[in-house]
N, C-alpha and C positions, 0 to 999 in steps of 0.2 A: 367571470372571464378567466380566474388562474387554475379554475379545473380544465378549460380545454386542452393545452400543453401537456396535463397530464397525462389526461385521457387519450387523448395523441398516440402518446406517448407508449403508454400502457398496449394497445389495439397496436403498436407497430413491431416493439415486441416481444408480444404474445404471438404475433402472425410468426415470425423468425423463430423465438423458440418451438412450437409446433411444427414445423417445417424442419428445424435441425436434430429433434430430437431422437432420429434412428441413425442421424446420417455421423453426430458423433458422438466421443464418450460418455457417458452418464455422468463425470465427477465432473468433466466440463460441460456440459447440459446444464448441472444441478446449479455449478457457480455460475452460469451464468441467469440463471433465473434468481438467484438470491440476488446478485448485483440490479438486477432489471427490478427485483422487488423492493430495495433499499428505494431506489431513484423514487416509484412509484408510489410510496408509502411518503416516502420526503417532499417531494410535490403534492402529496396530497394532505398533508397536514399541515403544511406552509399556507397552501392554499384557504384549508378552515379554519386556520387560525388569523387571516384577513379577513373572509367572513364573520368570524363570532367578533373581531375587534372591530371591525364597521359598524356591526350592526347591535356595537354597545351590550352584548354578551357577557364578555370578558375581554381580558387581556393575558391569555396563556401563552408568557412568552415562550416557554419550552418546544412549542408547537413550531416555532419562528426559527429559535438557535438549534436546534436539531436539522437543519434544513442543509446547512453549508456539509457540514461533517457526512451526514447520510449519504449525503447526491456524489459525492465526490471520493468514498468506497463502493459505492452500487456503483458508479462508472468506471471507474477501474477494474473491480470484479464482473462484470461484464465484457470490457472492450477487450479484456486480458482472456478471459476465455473464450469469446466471439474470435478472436485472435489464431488462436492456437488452435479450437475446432475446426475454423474453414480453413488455415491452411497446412492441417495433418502436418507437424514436422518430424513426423518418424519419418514419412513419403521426401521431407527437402524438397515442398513446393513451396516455394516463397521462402524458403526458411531463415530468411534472415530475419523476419517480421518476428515472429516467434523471440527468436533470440536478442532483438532489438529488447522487446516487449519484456523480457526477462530480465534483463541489465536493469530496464526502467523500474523495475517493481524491486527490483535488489534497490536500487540506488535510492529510492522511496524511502524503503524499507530498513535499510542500515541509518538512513539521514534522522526518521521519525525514532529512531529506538536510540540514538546516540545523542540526540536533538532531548529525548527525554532524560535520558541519564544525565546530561547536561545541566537539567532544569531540577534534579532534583539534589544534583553535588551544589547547585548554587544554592537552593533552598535550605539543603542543610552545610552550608558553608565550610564546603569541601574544595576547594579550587584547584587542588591538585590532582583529586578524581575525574574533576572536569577537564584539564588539560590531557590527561590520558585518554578520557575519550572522545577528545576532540583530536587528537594526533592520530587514533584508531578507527576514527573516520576517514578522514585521506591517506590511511595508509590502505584500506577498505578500497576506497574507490581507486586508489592505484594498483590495488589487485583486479578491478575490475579492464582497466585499463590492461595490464599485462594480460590478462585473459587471454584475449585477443594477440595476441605474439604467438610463435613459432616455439611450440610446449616440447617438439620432436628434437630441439638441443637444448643441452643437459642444464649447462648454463643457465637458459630464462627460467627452468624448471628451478633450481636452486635460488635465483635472486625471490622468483615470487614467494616461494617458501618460505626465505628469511622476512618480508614483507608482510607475511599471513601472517607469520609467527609473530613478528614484533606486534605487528597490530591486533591480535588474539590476546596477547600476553598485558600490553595497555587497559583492554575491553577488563581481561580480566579482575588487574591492579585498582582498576578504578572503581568495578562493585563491590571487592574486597572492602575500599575505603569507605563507601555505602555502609557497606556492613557491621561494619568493626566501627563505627559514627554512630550506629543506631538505627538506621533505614527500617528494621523491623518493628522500630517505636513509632516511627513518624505517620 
């Protein structure tokens, strides 16, 4: 039963990619077949890996804990290029979707990398590296926020700058203390 979902899955899109693949770019084509491939491959090894453990085979948990992680890069590398290829934002049709979409994969994306840096200053009991870049995370997202403001007076242009900057300079502070700890022992 937990291959149908896949296979669903897989047959719907396979039909989308076939169909999109003249109408946009190649690099968004490509990721989003690789996104569509994760899911598919994750569903489908989750799914044999209840089979062979039912059916007193084995028990490869790997088969199981790979499942969350996969499904949940294959949907974002897809929904993020399925995104941007239907609605062209060179054209500004829809364009805020696009742009929506892009904050989102930033804010992911700065949270998992500062999230890990985080985990590795406590690991190697660093807490001051970790304050740094925990402070270079909301200064991060409050760049993401000014974004969005009025760049055409000089003013937001300079607050956000001092803001990048300091939160740059934290990011920075805080792999130095990685470093200079031994990060390249651990």
């Amino acid at each position: 039963m937990d291959y149908i979902p896949v296979i669903l899955f897989l047959l719907a899109t396979k039909i989308i990619a076939k169909d999109l693949k003249g109408r946009i770019s190649k690099l968004t084509w490509w990721v989003f077949v690789i996104g569509i491939t994760m899911v598919t491959a994750a569903g489908f090894l989750k799914a044999t890996y209840k089979l062979l453990y039912s059916t007193g085979v084995g028990d490869f948990l790997w088969m199981s804990d790979q499942f969350f992680d996969n499904q949940a890069f294959g949907l974002m590398l897809a929904g993020i290029s399925l995104t941007i290829g239907v609605t062209k934002p060179e054209k500004k049709l829809f364009g805020f979707l696009p742009t929506l979409s892009l904050v989102i994969i930033m804010v992911i994306g700065i949270c998992a990398m500062d999230a890990s840096l985080c985990y590795l200053a406590e690991q190697m009991k660093q807490r001051k590296a970790m304050v740094f870049f925990i402070i270079s995370f909301f200064l991060s997202i409050m760049m993401g926020y000014l974004s969005s403001q009025d760049f055409t007076l000089a003013y937001m242009n300079w607050i956000a700058q001092g803001i990048n900057l300091i939160a740059q300079l934290l990011l920075y502070l805080g792999c130095r203390i990685l470093d200079k700890a031994g990060l390249v022992k651990n």
